[in-house]
C-alpha positions, 0 to 999 in steps of 0.5 A: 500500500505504501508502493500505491500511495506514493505511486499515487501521490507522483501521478497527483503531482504529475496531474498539477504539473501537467495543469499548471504547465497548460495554464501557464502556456495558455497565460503565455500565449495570452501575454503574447497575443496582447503584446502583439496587439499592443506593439500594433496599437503602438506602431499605428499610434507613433506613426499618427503622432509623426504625421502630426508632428510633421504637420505641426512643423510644416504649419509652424514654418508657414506661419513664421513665414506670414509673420516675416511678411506681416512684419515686412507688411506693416514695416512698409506701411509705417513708412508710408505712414511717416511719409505721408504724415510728414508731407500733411505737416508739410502742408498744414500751415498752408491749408490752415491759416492760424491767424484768419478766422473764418469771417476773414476768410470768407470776406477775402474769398468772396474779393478773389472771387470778384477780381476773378469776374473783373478779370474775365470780363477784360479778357472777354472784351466786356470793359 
């Protein structure tokens, strides 16, 4: 009897070690198909983030360029700008007289006005 129970305690040790080595394959392939699946996922994902980046970088370039024109832009029109203000300073005083109220004006206007009559009728013979 004694021959049996350790003939039966082996083939119960046999029994557990041939399901713990099953389990343990059937763990294995499991860990192996999910790190598969994951190294696809992985792959497909870094190649996404690339393209993006790539996208990222080739819009950062476009918008460095239109900010180089837009200062190119606005330094050009400051220009123009600075010109233009400079030739109204320029012209100002000629347009506005300081000293001559608008009755003043009017009055040596409406004299223009009337030389420019006298004159045309010379021209015109009319005299």
């Amino acid at each position: 009897q004694r021959a049996q129970g350790v003939i039966g305690m082996l083939e119960v040790i046999q029994s557990d070690f041939t399901r713990l080595e099953a389990d343990t394959k059937a763990s294995e392939a499991a860990a192996a198909d999910e790190f598969k699946e994951f190294e696809s996922d992985s792959q497909v994902d870094k190649a996404s983030k690339n393209v993006q980046i790539d996208n990222m970088e080739q819009e950062r370039e476009n918008k460095r360029e239109e900010l180089t024109q837009a200062k190119k832009s606005l330094e050009s029109t400051q220009k123009e700008l600075t010109a233009a203000l400079e030739y109204y300073d320029k012209l100002k005083p000629s347009c506005v007289s300081a000293g001559v109220d608008y009755q003043e004006r009017t009055r040596m206007r409406a004299k223009e006005i009337q030389s420019l009559k006298e004159t045309l009728k010379i021209l015109n013979g009319e005299v």
